[in-house]
C-alpha positions in Angstrom: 13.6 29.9 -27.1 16.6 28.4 -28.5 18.6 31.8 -29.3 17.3 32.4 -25.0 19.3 29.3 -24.2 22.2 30.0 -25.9 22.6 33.3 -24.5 22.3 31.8 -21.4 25.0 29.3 -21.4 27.5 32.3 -23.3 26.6 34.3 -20.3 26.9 31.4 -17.4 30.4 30.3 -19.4 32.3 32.7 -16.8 30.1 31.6 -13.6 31.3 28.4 -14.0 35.3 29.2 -13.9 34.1 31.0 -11.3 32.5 28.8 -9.3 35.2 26.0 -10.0 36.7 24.3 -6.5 40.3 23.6 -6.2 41.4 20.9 -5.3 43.3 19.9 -2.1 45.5 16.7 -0.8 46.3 16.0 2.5 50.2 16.0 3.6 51.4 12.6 4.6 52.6 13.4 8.0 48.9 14.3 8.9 47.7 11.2 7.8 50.2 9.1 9.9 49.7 11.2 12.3 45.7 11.3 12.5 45.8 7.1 12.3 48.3 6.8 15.4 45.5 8.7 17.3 43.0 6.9 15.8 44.5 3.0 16.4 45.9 3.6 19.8 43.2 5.3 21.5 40.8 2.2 19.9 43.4 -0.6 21.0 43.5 0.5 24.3 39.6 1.6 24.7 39.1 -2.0 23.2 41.2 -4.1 25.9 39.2 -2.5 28.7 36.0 -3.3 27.0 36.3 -6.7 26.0 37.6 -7.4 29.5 34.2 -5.7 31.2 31.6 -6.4 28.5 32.7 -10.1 28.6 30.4 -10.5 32.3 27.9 -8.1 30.5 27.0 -9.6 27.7 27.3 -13.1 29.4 24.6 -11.7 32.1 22.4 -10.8 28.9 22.8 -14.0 27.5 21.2 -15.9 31.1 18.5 -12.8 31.2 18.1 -13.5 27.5 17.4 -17.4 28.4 15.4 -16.7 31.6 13.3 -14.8 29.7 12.9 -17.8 27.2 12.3 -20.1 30.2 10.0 -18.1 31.3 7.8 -18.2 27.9 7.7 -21.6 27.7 6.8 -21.9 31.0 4.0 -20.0 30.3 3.0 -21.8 27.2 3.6 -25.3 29.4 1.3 -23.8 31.6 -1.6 -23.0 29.6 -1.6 -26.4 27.4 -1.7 -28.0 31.1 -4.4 -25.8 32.6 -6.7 -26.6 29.6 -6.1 -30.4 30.4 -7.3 -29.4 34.0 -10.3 -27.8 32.9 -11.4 -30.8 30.6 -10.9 -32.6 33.7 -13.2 -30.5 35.7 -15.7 -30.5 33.0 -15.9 -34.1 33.2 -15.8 -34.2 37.3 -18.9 -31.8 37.0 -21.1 -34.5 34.8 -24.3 -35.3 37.3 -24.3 -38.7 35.6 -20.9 -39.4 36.2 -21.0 -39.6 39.7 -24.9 -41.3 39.7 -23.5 -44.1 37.2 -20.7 -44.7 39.4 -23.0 -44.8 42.9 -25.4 -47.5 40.8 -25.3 -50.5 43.9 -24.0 -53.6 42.3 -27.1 -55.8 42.8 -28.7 -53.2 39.9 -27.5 -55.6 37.2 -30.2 -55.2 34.7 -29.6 -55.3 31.1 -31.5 -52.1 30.5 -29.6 -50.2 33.4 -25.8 -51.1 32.6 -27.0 -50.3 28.4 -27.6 -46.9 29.6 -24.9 -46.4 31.7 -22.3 -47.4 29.0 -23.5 -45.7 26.6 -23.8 -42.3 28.6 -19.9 -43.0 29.8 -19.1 -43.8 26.4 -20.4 -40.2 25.1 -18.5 -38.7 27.9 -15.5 -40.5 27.0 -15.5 -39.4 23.2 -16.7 -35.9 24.4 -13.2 -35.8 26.2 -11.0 -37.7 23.8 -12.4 -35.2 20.9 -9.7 -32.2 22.6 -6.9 -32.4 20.7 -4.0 -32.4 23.9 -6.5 -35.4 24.9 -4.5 -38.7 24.0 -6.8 -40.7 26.5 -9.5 -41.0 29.2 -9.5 -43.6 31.6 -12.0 -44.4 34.2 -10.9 -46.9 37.1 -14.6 -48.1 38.8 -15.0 -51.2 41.5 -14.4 -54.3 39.8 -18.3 -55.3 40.4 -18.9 -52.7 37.5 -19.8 -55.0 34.7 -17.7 -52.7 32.3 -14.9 -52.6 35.0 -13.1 -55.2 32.6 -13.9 -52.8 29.6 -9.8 -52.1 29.5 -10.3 -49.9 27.0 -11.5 -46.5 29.1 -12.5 -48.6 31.7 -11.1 -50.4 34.2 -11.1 -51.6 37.7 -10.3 -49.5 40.8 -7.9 -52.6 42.0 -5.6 -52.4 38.4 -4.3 -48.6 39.8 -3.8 -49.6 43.9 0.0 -50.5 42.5 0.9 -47.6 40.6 3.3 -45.2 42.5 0.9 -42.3 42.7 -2.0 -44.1 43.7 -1.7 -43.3 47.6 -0.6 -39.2 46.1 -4.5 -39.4 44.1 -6.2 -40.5 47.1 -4.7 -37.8 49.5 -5.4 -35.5 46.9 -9.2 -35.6 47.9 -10.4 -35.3 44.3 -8.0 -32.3 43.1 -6.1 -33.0 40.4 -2.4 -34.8 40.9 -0.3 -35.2 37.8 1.5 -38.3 37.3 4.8 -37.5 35.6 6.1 -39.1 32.6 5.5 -42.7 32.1 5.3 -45.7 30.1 1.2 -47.2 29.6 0.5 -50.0 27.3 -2.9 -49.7 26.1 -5.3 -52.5 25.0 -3.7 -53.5 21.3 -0.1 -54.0 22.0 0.6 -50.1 21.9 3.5 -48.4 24.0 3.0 -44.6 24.8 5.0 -42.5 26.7 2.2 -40.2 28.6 1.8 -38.2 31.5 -1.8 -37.9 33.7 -4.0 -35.7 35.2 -5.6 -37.4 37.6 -8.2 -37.5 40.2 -10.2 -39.0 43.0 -14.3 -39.4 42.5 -16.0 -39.9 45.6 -19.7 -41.8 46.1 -22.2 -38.6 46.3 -24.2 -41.3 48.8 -21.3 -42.2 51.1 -19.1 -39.2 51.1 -16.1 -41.4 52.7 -16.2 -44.3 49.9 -14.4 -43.7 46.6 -16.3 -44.4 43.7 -13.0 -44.1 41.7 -10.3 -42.4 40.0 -10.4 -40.1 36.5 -7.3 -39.9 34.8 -6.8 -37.8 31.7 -3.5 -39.1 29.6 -1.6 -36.3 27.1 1.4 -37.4 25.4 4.9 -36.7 26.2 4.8 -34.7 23.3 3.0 -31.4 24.4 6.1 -30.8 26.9 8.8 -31.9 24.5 7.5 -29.9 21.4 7.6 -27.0 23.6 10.9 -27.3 25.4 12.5 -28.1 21.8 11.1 -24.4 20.6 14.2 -22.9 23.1 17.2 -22.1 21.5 19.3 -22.8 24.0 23.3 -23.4 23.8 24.0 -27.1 22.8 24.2 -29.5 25.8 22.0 -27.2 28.0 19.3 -30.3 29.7 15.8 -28.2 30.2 13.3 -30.8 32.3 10.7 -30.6 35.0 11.2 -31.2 38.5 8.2 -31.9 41.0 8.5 -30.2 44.4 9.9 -33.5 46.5 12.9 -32.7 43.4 12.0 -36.0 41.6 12.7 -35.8 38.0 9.0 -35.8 36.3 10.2 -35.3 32.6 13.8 -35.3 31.2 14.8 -35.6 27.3 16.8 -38.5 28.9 14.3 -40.9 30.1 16.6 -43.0 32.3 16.7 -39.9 35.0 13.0 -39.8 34.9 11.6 -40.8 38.5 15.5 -40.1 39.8 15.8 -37.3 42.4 18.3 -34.1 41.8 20.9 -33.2 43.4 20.0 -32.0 47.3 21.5 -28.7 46.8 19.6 -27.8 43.6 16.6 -29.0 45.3 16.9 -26.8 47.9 17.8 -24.0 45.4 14.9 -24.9 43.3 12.2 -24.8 46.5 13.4 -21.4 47.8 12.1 -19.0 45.2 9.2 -19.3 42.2 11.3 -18.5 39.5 15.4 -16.7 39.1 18.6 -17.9 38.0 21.2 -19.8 40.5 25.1 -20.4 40.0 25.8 -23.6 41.6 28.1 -26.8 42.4 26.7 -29.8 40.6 29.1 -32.7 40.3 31.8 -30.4 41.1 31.5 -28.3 38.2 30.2 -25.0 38.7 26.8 -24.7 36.6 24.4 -22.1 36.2 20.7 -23.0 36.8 17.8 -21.3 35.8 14.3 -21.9 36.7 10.3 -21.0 36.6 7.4 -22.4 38.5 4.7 -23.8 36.2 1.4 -22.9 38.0 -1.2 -25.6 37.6 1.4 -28.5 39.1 3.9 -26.7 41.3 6.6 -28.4 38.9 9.9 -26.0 38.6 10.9 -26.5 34.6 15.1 -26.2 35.1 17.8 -25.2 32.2 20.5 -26.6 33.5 24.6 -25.5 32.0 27.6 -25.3 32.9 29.5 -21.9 32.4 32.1 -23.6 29.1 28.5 -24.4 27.6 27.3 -20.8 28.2 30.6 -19.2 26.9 30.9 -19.5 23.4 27.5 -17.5 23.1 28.7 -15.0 24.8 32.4 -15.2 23.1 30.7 -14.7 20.1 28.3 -11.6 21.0 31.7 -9.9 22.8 34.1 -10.4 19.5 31.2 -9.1 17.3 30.7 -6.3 19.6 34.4 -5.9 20.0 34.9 -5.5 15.9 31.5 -3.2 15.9 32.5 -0.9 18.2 36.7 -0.7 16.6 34.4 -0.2 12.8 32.7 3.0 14.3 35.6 4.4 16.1 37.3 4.0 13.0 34.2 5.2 11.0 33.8 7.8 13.3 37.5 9.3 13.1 38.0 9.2 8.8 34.8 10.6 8.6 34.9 13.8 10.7 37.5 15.9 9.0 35.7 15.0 5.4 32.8 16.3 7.8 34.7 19.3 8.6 35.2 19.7 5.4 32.1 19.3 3.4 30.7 22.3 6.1 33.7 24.8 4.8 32.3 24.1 0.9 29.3 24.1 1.8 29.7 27.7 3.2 31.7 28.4 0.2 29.3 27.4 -2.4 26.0 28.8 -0.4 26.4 31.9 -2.3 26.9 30.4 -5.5 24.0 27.9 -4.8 21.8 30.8 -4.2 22.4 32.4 -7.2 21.7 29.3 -9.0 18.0 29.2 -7.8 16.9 32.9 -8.7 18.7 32.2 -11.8 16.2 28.9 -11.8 13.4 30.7 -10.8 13.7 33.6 -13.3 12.2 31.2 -15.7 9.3 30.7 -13.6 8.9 34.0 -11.9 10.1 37.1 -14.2 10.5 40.1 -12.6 10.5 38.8 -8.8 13.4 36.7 -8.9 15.9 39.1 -8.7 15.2 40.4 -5.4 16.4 36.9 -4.0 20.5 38.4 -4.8 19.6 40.8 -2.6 19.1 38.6 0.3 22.9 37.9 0.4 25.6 39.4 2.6 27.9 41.8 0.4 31.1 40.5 -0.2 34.4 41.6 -2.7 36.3 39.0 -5.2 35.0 36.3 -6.9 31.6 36.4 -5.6 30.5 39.9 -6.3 32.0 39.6 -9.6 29.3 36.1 -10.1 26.4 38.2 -8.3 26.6 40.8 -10.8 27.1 38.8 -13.9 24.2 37.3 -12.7 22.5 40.4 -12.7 23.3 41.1 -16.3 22.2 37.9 -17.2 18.8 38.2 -16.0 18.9 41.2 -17.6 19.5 40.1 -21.1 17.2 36.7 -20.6 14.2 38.8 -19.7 14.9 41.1 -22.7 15.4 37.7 -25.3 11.8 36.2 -23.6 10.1 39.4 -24.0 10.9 39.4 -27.6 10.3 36.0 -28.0 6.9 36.3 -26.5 6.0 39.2 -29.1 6.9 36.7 -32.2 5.1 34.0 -31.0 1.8 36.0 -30.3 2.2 37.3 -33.7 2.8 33.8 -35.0 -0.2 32.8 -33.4 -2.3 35.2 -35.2 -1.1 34.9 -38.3 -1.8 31.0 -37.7 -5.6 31.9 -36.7 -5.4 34.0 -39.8 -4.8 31.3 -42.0 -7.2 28.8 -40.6 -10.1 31.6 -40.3 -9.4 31.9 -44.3 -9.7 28.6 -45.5 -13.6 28.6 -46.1 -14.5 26.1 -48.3 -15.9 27.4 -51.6 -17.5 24.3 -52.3 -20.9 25.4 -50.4 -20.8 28.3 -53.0 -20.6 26.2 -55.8 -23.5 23.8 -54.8 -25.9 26.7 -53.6 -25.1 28.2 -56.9 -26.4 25.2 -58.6 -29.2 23.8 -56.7 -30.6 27.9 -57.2 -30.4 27.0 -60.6 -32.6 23.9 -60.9 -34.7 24.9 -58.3 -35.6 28.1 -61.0 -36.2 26.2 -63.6 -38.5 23.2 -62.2 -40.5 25.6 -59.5 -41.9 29.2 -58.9 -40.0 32.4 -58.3 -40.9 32.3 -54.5 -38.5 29.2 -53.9 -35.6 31.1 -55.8 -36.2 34.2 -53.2 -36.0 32.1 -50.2 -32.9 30.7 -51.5 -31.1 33.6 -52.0 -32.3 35.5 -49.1 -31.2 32.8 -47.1 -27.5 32.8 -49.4 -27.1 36.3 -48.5 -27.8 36.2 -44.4 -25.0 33.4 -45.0 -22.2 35.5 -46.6 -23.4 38.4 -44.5 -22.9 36.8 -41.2 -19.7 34.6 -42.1 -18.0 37.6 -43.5 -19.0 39.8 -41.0 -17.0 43.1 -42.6 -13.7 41.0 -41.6 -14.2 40.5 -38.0 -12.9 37.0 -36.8 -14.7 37.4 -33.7 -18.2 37.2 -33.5 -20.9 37.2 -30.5 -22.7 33.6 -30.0 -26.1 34.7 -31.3 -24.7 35.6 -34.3 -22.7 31.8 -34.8 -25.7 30.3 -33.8 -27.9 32.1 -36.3 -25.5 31.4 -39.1 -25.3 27.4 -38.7 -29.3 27.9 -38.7 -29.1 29.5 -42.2 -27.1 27.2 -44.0 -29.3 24.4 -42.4 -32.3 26.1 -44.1 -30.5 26.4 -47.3 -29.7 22.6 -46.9 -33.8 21.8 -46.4 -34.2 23.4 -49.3 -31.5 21.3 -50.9 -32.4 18.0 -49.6 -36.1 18.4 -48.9 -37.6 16.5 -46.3 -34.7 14.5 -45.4 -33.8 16.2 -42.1 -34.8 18.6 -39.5 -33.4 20.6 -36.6 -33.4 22.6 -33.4 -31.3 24.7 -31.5 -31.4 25.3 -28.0 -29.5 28.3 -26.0 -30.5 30.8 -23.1 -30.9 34.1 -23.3 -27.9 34.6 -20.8 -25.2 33.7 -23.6 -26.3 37.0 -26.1 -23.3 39.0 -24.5 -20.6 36.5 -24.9 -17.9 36.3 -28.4 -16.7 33.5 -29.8 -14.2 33.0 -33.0 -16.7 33.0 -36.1 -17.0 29.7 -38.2 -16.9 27.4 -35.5 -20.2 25.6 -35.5 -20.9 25.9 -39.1 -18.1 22.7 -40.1 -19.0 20.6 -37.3 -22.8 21.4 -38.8 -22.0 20.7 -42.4 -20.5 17.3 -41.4 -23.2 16.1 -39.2 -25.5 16.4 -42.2 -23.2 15.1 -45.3 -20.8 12.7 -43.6 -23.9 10.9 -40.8 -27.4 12.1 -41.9 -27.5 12.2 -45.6 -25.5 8.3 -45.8 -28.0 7.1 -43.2 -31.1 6.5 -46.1 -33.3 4.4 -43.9 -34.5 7.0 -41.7 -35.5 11.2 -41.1 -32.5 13.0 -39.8 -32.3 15.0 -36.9 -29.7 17.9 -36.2 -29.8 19.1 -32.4 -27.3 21.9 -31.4 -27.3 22.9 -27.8 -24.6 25.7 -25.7 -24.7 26.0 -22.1 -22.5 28.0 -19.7 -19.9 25.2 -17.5 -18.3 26.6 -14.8 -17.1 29.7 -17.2 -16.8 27.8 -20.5 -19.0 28.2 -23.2 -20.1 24.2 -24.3 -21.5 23.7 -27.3 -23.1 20.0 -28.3 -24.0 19.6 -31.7 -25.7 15.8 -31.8 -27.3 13.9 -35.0 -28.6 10.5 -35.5 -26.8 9.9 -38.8 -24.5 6.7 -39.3 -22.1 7.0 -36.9 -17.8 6.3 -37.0 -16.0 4.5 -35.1 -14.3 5.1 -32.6 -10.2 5.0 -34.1 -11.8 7.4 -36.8 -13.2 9.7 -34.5 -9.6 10.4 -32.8 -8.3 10.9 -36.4 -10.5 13.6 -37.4 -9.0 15.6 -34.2 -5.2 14.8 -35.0 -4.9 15.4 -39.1 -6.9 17.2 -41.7 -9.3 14.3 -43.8 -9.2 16.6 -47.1 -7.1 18.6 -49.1 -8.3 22.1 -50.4 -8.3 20.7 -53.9 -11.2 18.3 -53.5 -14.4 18.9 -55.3 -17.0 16.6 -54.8 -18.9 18.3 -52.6 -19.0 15.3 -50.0 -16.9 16.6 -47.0 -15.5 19.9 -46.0 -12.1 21.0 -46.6 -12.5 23.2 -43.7 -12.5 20.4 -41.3 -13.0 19.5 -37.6 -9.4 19.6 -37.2 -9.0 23.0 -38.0 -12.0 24.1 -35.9 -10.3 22.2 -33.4 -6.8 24.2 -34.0 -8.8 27.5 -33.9 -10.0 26.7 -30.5 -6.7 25.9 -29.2 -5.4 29.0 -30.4 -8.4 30.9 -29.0 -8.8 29.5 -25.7 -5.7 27.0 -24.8 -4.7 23.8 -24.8 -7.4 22.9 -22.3 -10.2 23.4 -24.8 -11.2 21.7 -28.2 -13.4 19.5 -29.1 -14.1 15.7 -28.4 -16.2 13.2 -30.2 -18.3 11.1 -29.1 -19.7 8.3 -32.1 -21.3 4.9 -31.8 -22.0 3.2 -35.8 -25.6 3.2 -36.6 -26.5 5.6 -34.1 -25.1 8.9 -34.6 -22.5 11.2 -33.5 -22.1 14.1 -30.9 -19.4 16.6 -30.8 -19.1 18.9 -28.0 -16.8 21.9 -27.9 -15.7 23.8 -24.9 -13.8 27.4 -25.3 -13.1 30.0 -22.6 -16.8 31.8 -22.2 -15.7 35.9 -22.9 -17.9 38.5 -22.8 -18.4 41.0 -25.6 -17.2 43.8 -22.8 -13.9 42.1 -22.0 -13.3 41.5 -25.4 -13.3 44.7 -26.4 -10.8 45.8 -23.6 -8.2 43.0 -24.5 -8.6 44.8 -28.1 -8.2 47.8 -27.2 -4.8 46.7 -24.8 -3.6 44.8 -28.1 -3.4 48.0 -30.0 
């Protein structure tokens, strides 16, 4: 393959003088001339844009913060619907209302126990909500836990709070307080607002029993407003609908009414944004409804406050837009360009790839030249070099091919002939005692058995054998190793009748067989041996397991015996085989592929099992590849 590749590269030595570009510049006059177009058109597309996109982007900016509004209205909504609900909850307890109806002159012990404790659980029931910071219960002051002043206190203790008269006309809905200051029992300070509502007597529907309130922290509105990224200086507070101030980051304005035109702004519509005169300064206000109170939550800005974000979203867009005009312009005559090479070079591309896929494909990979349109010059000249070339490359691979098939089987060759002559050597002798310490019968045996051997191993000098045959010659030399090492081992072999018509290289199993016994069975003194050989047909392989219950390996020298040869051809002792598994395993590779081989399979003081897998031929086929061969 390395004489292939240098022809190649002598013969694509002119394609690439060829196929050379030249190179270009561009005159200098062109390229003032093309940046002139390019700077003035931008300059003056620029000045009309900044001056229109100005009003554009600073109407995306108040959508932008409208939307904003709008989600935390939402969000302000929720937290204060689930405080009405809790309230509800509470308003629906039977006992509630009975405990509160109790006459006065029921004063037992017993009676006001029960009733405290059932309020008590009703309290902590409540309180247990995390947005719950409190639950207060105001009763008649004949109550005897009307003094409680913890969740309890008298009916007379809210008549002078601002909102009292706003609860009672609220006929038991809920009426929310606003932001406020409550000291609770301790010393404590808290700034809260309430949910609050009117309880009426269930036995005199026009006497009230007395008020619920349900206190959350100023928190739960504040941690939500502070979530809005809004412009710095931009005041976002609630307005109730007589335009009193209910919660403001600046707590002095809380309880202060707004200006009488944003009021009247504010009660028009549910939610939008207004450009108005506040404190004669022109401000833009933007506004939502929050559904459970009726409050309007306000961002409130004036338009110097609002600039600078939209300043800063019109220069970046400004500088964006001058970047891809600019892009735009330098890159469309490389553009231009790159699409004349490109139609240039498609030819010589093309012939590139068939001379690519030459390698892969052979003999259809010259039809691709003839796909192309027929030009003269340079190009025809390339197309028919090309021709030659695949030419002369199929002619080199050809050859190639022939020396390595004959390499091949002058490998297999070799490997078929290195039979150990050792198994000679010891049959030879054991004959010999065996004659002189027994009958003539044994000696018989012996060397009919010797001479199946040779006769099926030689085979008149075929290396290709039929499966029968391989399995009847590792059955031989295991009955000429009973007779050797008597009583020390037995056994079996198991094959259908299917597998008599396939081939197989000869002196495949007999190695494989030969260590089992002298390498595992024979070093494993403490118990009977047993040889099992089994082939089967796999999905058109022939596999061949040959299992014993001899000592075992482990497991690093079972990958060893597959990737070097464990004994040289000069060693004598009879103990292993010079014609060893990885030979067997070479023979297989060269037989079938590099798919096929054998594996090995060993645990130490159990045994070993060796499977081999080869491409399953029949005798039929065989002979027709022999006959093509020749």
């Amino acid at each position: 393959m390395r004489k292939v590749r240098e022809a190649a590269l002598r013969l694509l030595s002119p394609l690439r003088q060829t196929a050379a570009i030249r190179r270009f510049s561009i005159p200098r006059a062109w390229l003032i001339a093309y940046l002139l177009l390019i700077v003035l058109p931008a300059g003056i597309f620029l000045y009309g844009y900044y001056s229109r996109s100005a009003d554009i982007l600073r109407n995306e900016v108040v959508r932008t913060m409208q939307q904003a509004l709008k989600q935390a209205g939402s969000n302000l909504s929720y937290r204060l619907e689930r405080i009405e609900d809790i309230s509800d909850a509470a308003f629906m307890n039977a006992n509630l209302h009975s405990y509160l109806s109790i006459n006065s002159s029921d004063q037992s012990i017993g009676t006001q126990i029960k009733v405290i404790e059932d309020l008590r659980y009703l309290v902590e029931t409540v309180q247990s909500n995390s947005d719950v910071y409190h639950m207060r219960l105001f009763v008649d002051k004949s109550k005897l836990y009307a003094e409680e002043r913890v969740n309890f206190f008298t009916l007379d203790s809210l008549m002078v709070r601002p909102w009292f008269h706003s609860i009672i006309e609220g006929n038991g809905g809920i009426v929310w307080t606003g932001v406020y200051k409550e000291s609770y029992l301790g010393g404590t300070d808290e700034t809260i607002m309430s949910a609050a509502r009117m309880l009426r007597d269930p036995g005199d529907y026009d006497k009230v029993s007395g008020v619920l309130m349900i206190d959350v922290r100023q928190d739960i509105v504040s941690k939500i407003l502070s979530e809005l990224q809004f412009s710095p200086g931009m005041a976002v507070y609630l307005v109730a609908q007589d335009g009193t101030i209910v919660y403001h980051p600046d707590a002095s304005l809380i309880g202060k009414a707004v200006d009488p035109h944003l009021r009247d702004a504010l009660n028009g519509e549910a939610e939008g944004t207004k450009s108005l005169t506040l404190n004669n300064e022109k401000s833009d206000v933007l506004f939502t409804t929050l559904a459970p109170t009726g409050w309007k939550l306000v961002a409130q800005g004036t338009e110097s406050q609002l600039s600078p974000a939209t300043q800063r979203l019109t220069k970046r867009s400004e500088w964006r837009s001058l970047i891809e005009y600019i892009a735009l312009f330098l890159i469309l005559p490389f553009v231009l360009l790159a699409i004349i090479v490109r139609g240039m070079n498609r030819r010589v591309n093309h012939v590139i790839t068939v001379i690519r896929k030459e390698g892969k494909e052979g003999r259809d990979a010259i039809d691709g030249l003839q796909e192309l349109p027929a030009v003269n010059g340079d190009f025809h000249m390339l197309e028919r070099s090309v021709d030659h070339l695949i030419l002369r490359v199929r002619t080199l691979v050809e050859e190639n091919y022939t020396a390595e098939i004959r390499e091949r089987e002058a490998q297999l060759s070799a490997l078929q002939a290195q039979i150990n002559p050792h198994f000679l050597y010891n049959t030879l002798d054991t004959i010999n005692w065996i004659a002189i310490g027994k009958g003539a019968t044994d000696i018989s045996m012996m060397i009919d058995s010797l001479a199946k051997y040779f006769r099926l191993s030689l085979n008149k000098g075929n290396t290709i054998v039929s499966v029968t045959d391989e399995l009847r010659l590792a059955e031989v030399y295991l009955e000429i190793q009973q007779s050797r090492f008597l009583g020390s081992f037995e056994f079996k072999v198991e094959v259908g009748e299917e597998l008599e018509a396939y081939r197989m290289p000869k002196l495949i199993l007999q190695p494989i067989v030969e260590n089992a016994l002298l390498h595992g069975i024979r070093k494993a003194k403490d118990r009977k041996g047993l040889i099992d050989i089994a082939v089967e047909l796999d999905q058109g392989d022939l596999v061949f397991v040959i299992s014993d219950n001899g000592i075992g390996m482990e497991e690093e020298l079972s990958r060893r015996l597959l990737t070097e040869e464990r004994i040289g051809p000069g060693d004598h002792t009879g103990n292993g085989s010079s014609y060893g598994l990885f030979n067997v395993n070479e023979r297989i590779k060269l037989y079938s592929g590099e798919g096929y081989g054998l594996s090995i399979s060993s645990r130490l003081g159990v045994g070993t099992s060796v499977t081999v897998r080869m491409k399953a031929v029949l005798a039929a086929s065989r002979d027709s590849a022999d006959n093509e061969a020749e």
